[in-house]
Residue frames as qw, qx, qy, qz and C-alpha x, y, z in Angstrom:
[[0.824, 0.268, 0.466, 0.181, 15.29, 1.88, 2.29],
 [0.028, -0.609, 0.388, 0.692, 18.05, 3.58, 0.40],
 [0.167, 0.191, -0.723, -0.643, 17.09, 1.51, -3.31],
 [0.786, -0.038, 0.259, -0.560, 13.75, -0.37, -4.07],
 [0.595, -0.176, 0.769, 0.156, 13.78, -3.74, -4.16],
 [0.240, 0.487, -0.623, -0.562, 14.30, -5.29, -7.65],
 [0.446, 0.090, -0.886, -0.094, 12.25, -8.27, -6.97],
 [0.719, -0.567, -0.110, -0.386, 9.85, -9.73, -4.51],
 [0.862, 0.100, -0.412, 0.277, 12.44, -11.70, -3.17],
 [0.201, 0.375, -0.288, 0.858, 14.26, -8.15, -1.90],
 [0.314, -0.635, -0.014, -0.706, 11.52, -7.62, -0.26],
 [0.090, 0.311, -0.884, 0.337, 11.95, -8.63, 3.78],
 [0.554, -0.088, 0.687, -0.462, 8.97, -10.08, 4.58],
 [0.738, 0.318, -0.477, -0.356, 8.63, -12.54, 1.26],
 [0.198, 0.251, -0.923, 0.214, 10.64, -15.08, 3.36],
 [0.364, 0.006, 0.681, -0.635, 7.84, -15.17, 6.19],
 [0.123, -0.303, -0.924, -0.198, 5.35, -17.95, 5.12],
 [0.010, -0.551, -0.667, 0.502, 3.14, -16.43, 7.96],
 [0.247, 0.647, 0.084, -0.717, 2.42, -13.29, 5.98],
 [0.244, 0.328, -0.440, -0.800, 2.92, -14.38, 2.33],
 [0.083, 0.257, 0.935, 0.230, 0.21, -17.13, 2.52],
 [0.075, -0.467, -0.191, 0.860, -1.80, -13.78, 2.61],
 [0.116, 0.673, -0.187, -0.706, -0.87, -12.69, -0.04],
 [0.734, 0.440, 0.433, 0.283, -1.49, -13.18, -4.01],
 [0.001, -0.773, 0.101, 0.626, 0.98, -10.60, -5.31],
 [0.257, 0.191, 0.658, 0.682, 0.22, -11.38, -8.77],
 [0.059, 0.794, 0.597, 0.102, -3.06, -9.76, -7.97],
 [0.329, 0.251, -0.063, 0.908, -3.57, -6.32, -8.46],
 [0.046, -0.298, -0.831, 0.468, -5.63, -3.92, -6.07],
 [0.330, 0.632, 0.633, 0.302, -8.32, -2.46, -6.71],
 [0.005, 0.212, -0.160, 0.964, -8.12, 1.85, -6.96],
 [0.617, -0.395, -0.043, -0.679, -12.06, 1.67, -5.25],
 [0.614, -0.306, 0.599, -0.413, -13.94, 0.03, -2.93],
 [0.623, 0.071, -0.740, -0.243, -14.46, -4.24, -3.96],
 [0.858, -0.396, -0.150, -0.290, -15.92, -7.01, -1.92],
 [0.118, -0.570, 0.789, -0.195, -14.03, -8.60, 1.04],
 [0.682, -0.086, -0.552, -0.473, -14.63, -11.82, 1.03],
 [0.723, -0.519, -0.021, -0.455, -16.52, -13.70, 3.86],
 [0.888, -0.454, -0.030, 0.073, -14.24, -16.31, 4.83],
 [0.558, 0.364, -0.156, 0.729, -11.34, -14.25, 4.64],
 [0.380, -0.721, 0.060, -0.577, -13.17, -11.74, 6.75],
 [0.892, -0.433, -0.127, -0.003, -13.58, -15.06, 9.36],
 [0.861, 0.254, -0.223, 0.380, -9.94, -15.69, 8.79],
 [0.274, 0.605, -0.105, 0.740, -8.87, -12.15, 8.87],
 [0.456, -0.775, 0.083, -0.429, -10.85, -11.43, 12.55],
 [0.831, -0.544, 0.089, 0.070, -8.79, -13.48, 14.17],
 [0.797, 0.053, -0.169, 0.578, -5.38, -12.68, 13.25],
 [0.464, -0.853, -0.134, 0.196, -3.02, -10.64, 15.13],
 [0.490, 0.787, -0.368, 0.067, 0.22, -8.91, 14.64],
 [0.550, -0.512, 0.617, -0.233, 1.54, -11.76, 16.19],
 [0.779, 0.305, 0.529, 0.142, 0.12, -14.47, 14.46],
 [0.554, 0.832, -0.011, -0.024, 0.64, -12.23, 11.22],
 [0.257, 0.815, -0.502, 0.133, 4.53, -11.80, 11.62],
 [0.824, 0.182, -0.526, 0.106, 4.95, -15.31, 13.01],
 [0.744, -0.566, -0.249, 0.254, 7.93, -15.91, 14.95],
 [0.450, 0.407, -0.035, 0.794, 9.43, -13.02, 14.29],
 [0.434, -0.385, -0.532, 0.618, 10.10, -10.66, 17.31],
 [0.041, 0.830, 0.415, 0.371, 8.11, -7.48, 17.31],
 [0.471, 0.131, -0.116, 0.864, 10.25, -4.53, 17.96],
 [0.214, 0.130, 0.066, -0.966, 7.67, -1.88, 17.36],
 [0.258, 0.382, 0.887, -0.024, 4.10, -2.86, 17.74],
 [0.481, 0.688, 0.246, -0.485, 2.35, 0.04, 16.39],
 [0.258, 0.461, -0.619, -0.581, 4.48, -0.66, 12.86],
 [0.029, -0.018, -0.987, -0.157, 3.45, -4.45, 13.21],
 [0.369, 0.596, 0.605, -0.377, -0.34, -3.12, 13.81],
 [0.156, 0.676, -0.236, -0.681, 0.62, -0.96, 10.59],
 [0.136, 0.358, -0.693, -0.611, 0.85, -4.33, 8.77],
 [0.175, 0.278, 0.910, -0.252, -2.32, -5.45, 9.88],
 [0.402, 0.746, 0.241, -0.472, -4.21, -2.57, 8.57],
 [0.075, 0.564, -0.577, -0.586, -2.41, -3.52, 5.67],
 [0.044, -0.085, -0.963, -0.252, -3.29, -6.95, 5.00],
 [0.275, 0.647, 0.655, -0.275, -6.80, -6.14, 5.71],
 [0.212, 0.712, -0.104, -0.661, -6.17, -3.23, 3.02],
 [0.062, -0.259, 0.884, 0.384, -4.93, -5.91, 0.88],
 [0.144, 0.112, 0.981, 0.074, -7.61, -7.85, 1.14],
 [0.206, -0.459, -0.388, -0.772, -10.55, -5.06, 0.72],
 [0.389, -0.618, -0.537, 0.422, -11.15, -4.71, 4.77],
 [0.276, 0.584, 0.119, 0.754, -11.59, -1.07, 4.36],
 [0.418, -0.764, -0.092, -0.483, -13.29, -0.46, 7.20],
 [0.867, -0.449, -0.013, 0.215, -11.43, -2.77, 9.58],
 [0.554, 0.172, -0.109, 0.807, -7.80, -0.93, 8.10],
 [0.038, 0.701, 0.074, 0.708, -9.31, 2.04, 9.10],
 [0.651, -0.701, -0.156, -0.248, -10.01, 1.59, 12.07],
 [0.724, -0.175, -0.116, 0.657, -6.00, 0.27, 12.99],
 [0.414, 0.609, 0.243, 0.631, -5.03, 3.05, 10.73],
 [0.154, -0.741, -0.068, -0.650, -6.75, 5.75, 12.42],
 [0.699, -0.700, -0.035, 0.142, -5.30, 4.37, 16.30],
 [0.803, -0.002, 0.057, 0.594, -1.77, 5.00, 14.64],
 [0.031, 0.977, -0.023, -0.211, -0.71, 8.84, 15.50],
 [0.355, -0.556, 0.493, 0.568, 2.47, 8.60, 12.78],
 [0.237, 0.589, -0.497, -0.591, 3.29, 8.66, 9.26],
 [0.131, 0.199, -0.954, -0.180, 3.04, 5.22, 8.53],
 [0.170, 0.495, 0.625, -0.580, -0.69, 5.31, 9.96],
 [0.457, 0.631, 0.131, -0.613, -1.62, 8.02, 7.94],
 [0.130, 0.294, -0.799, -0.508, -0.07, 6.64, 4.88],
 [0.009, 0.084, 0.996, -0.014, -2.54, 3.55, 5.28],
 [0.294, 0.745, 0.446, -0.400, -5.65, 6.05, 6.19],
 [0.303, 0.488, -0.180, -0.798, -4.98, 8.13, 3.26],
 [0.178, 0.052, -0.878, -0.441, -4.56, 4.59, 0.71],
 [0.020, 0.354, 0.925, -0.140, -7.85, 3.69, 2.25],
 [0.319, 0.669, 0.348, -0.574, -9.72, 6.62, 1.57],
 [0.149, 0.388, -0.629, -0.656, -8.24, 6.67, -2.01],
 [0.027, -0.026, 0.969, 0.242, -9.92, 3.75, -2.37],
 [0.221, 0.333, 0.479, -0.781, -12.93, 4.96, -0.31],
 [0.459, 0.359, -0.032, 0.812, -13.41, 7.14, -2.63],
 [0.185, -0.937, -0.264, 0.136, -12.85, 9.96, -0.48],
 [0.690, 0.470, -0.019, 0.550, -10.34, 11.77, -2.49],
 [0.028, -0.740, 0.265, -0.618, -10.06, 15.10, -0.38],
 [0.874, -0.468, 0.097, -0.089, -9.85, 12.95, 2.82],
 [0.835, 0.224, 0.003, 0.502, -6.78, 10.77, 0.96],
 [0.469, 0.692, -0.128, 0.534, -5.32, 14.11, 0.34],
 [0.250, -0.740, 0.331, -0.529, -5.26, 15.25, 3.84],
 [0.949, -0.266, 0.065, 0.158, -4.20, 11.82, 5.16],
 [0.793, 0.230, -0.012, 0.564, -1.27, 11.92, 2.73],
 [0.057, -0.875, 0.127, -0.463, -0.80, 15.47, 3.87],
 [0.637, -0.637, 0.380, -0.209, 0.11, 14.45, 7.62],
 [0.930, 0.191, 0.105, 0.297, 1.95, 11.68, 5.91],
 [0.151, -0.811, 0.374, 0.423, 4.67, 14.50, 4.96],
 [0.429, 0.603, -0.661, -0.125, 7.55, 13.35, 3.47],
 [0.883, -0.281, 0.345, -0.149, 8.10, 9.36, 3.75],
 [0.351, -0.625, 0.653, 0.243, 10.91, 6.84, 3.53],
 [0.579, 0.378, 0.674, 0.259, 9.11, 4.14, 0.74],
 [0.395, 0.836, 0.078, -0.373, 8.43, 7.97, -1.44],
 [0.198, -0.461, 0.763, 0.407, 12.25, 7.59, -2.90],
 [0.287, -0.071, 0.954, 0.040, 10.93, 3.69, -3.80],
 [0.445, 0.628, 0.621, -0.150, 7.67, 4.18, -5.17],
 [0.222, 0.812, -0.279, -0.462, 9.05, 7.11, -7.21],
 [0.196, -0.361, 0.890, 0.199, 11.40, 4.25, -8.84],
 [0.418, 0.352, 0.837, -0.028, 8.62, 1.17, -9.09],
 [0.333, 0.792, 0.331, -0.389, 6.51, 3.71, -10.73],
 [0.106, 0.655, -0.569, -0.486, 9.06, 5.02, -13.36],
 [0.143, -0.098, 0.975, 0.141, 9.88, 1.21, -13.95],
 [0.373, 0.562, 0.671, -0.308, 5.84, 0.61, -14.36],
 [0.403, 0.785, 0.270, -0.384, 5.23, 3.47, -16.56],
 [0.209, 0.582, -0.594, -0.514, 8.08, 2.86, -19.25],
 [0.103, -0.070, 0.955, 0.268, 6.39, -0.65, -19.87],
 [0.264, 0.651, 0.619, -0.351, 2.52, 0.83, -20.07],
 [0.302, 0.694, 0.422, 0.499, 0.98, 2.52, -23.23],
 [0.144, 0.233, 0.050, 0.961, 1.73, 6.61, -22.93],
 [0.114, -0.808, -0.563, -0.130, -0.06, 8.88, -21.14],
 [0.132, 0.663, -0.185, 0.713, 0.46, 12.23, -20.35],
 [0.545, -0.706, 0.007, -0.453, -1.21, 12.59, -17.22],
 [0.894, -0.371, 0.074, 0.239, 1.21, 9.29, -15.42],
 [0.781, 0.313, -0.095, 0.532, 3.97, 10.54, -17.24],
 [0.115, 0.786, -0.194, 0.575, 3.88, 13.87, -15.67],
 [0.787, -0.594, -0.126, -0.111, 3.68, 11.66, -12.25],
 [0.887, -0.220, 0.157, 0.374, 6.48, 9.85, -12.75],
 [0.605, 0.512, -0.076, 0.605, 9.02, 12.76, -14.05],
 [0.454, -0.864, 0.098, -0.195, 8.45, 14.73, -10.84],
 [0.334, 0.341, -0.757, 0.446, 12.16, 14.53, -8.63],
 [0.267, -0.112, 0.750, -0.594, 9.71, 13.60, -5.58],
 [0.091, -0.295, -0.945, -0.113, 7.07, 11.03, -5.34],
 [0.188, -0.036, -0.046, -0.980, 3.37, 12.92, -5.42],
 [0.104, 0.295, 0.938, -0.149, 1.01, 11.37, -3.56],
 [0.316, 0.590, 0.428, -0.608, -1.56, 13.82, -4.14],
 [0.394, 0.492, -0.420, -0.653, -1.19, 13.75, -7.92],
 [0.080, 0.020, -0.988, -0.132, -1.71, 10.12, -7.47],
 [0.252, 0.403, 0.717, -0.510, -4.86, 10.26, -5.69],
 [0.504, 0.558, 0.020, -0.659, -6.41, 12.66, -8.72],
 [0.409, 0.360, -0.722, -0.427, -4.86, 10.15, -11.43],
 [0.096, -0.096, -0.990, -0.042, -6.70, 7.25, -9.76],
 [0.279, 0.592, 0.601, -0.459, -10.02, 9.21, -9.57],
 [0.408, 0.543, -0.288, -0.675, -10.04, 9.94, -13.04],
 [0.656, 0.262, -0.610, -0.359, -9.83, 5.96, -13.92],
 [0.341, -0.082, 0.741, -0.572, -11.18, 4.60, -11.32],
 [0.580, 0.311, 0.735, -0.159, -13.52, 1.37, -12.80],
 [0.663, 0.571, 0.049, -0.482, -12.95, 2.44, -16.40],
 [0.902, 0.162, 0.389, -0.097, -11.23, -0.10, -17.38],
 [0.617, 0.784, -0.053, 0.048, -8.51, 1.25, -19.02],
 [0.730, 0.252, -0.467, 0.430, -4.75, 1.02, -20.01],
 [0.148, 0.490, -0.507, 0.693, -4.00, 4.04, -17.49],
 [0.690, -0.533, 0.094, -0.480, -6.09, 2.15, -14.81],
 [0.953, -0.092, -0.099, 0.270, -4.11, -0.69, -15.02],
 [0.518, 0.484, -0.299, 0.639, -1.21, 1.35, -14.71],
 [0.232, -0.625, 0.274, -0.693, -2.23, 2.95, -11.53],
 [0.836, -0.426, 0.088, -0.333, -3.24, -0.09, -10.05],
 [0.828, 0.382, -0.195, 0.361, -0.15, -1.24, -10.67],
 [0.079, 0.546, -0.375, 0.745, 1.64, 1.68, -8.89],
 [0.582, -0.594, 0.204, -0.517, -0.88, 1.00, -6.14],
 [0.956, -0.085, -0.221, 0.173, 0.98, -2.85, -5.83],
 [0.702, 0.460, -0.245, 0.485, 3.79, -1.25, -5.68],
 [0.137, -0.525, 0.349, -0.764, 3.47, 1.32, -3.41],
 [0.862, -0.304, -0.210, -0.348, 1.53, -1.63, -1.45],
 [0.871, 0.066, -0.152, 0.462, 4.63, -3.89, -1.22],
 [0.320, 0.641, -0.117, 0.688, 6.72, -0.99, -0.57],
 [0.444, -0.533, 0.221, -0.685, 4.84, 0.46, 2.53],
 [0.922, -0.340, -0.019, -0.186, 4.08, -3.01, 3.97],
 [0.859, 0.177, -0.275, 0.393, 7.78, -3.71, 3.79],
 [0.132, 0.570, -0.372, 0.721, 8.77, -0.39, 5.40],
 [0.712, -0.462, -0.110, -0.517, 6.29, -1.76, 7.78],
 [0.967, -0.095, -0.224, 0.073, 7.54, -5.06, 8.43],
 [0.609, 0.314, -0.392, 0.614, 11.14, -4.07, 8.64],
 [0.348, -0.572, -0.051, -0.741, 9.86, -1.59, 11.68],
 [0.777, -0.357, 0.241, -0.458, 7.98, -4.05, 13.65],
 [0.969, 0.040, -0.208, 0.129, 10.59, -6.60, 13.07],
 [0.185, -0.835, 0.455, 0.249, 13.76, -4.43, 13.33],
 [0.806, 0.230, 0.413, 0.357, 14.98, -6.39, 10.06]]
């Protein structure tokens, strides 16, 4: 993805009905663990990355299982993303195991997910969203030093959402923010993958 999108609209799998009746992407997720709910669970055991991506032709199935362990990440399936997550031996895998232990919390876990993660193609994009996020949020030092880095820093993310993690504050909402972003971001590198879009 050489620019992030500028819109949901940019993003390629907003068109697909099949995946954005999913989705509420006004909501934001949570940085911890939260409750899945029960008939979403129902909902959720039976879909596939088949059903999930419609009629769209699946190029690469372990990227289209990547956006399964997404939408269950979406939806607070922590245990069920983990479990895709952790059959995926690539970058786009670990990316998904590391956001799920962030959430966990298992912060030194995250770190060594995002570790095997390396360097990734949505970092560029989430660097961006983030910038864009944190010039319309109240000051803080601690995001600001995130977002002036020249490389996205997943592991300085992971410590800035375990410092405001359930307190309710401005820079939580800011991180959970970032985490939409970087949601939307990854699930799109995802899609585009396991669609070849």
């Amino acid at each position: 993805m050489s620019s992030s999108p500028k819109t949901l609209a940019d993003l390629s799998f907003y068109q697909a009905a099949q995946v954005t009746t999913w989705l509420n992407l006004d909501a934001l997720p949570e940085l911890g663990p939260a409750r899945l709910d029960s008939g979403t669970e129902k909902r959720l055991n039976d879909l596939t990355p088949h059903s999930l991506l419609g009629n769209q032709p699946i190029t690469d199935l372990q990227a289209a299982n990547a956006c399964l362990a997404g939408i269950w990440l979406w939806h607070n399936g922590l245990d069920e993303s983990h479990t895709i997550s952790q059959a995926l031996h690539n970058r786009d895998g670990s990316f998904w195991h590391g956001i799920m232990h962030r959430r966990e919390p298992d912060y030194p876990n995250a770190k060594y997910w995002f570790h095997k993660v390396g360097t990734h193609p949505v970092y560029p994009a989430i660097l961006e969203a983030a910038r864009s996020i944190v010039a319309n949020a109240p000051s803080d030092k601690s995001v600001t030093r995130l977002v002036q880095a020249t490389d996205w820093d997943a592991f300085r993310f992971v410590d800035l959402c375990a410092a405001c993690c359930d307190t309710g504050t401005a820079l939580e909402r800011t991180c959970r923010e970032i985490a939409r972003a970087e949601w939307l971001l990854l699930f799109d590198h995802c899609y585009r993958q396991a669609t070849g879009a």
